[in-house]
C-alpha positions as CSV (number, residue, x, y, z in Angstrom):
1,X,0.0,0.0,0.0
2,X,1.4,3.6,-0.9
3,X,0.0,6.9,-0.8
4,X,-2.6,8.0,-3.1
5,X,-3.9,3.8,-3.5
6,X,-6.8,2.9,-4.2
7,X,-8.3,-0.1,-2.5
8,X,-11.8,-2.4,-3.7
9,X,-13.9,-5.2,-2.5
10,X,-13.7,-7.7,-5.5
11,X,-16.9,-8.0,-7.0
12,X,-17.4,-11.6,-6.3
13,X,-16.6,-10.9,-2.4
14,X,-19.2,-8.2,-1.4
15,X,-21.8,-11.0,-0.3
16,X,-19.5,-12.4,2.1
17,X,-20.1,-12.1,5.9
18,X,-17.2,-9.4,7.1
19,X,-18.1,-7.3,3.8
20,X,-21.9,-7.2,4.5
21,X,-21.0,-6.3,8.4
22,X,-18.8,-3.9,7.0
23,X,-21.6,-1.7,5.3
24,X,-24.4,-2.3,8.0
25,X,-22.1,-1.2,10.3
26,X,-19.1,1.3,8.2
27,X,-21.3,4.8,10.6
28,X,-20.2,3.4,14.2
29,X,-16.5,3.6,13.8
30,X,-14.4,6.1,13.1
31,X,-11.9,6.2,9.7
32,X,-8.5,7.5,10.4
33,X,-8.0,10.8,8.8
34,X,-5.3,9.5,6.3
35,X,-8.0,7.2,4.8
36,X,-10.9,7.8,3.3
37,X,-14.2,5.2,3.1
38,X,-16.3,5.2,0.5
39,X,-19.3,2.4,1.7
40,X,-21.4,2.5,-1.2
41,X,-18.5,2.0,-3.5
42,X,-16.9,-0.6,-1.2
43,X,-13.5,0.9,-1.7
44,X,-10.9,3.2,0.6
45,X,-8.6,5.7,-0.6
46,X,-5.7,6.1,1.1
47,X,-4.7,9.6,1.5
48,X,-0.9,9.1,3.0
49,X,0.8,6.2,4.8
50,X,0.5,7.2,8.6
51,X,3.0,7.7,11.0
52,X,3.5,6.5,14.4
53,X,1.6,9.5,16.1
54,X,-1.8,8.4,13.6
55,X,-1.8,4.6,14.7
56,X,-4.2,4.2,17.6
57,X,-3.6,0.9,18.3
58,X,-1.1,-0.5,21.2
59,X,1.8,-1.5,19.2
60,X,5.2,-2.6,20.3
61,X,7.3,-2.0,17.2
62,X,10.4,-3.7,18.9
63,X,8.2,-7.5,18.8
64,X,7.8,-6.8,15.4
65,X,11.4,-6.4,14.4
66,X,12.5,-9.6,16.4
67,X,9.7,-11.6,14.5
68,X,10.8,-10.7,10.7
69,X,14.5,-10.4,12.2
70,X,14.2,-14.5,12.7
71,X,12.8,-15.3,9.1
């Protein structure tokens, strides 16, 4: 994924389950501001790759490096 992407459901996967939850439920959660949903074309435009300070979620970056550092 880079900047400026544009992301779709494939056609033949907008009748499955996580999909249809996805569009009954795309108004309860919130879309980080370096993304952009579209619901009723089933496709996300991504605006800019984040950086740490956008990422909500609890990562530890340092777990990460020690997994791909053993592959």
């Amino acid at each position: 994924m880079t900047a400026h992407d544009i992301i779709d459901v494939r056609e033949k996967s907008l009748e499955m389950t996580p999909f249809i939850v996805a569009r009954e439920t795309h108004g309860e959660r919130v879309v980080p501001a370096w993304l952009e949903a579209l619901p009723n074309r089933m496709r996300v435009l991504v605006h800019q790759l984040p950086v740490r300070a956008q990422i909500d979620l609890p990562v530890q970056e340092q777990l990460i490096v020690e997994y791909y550092s053993k592959k």
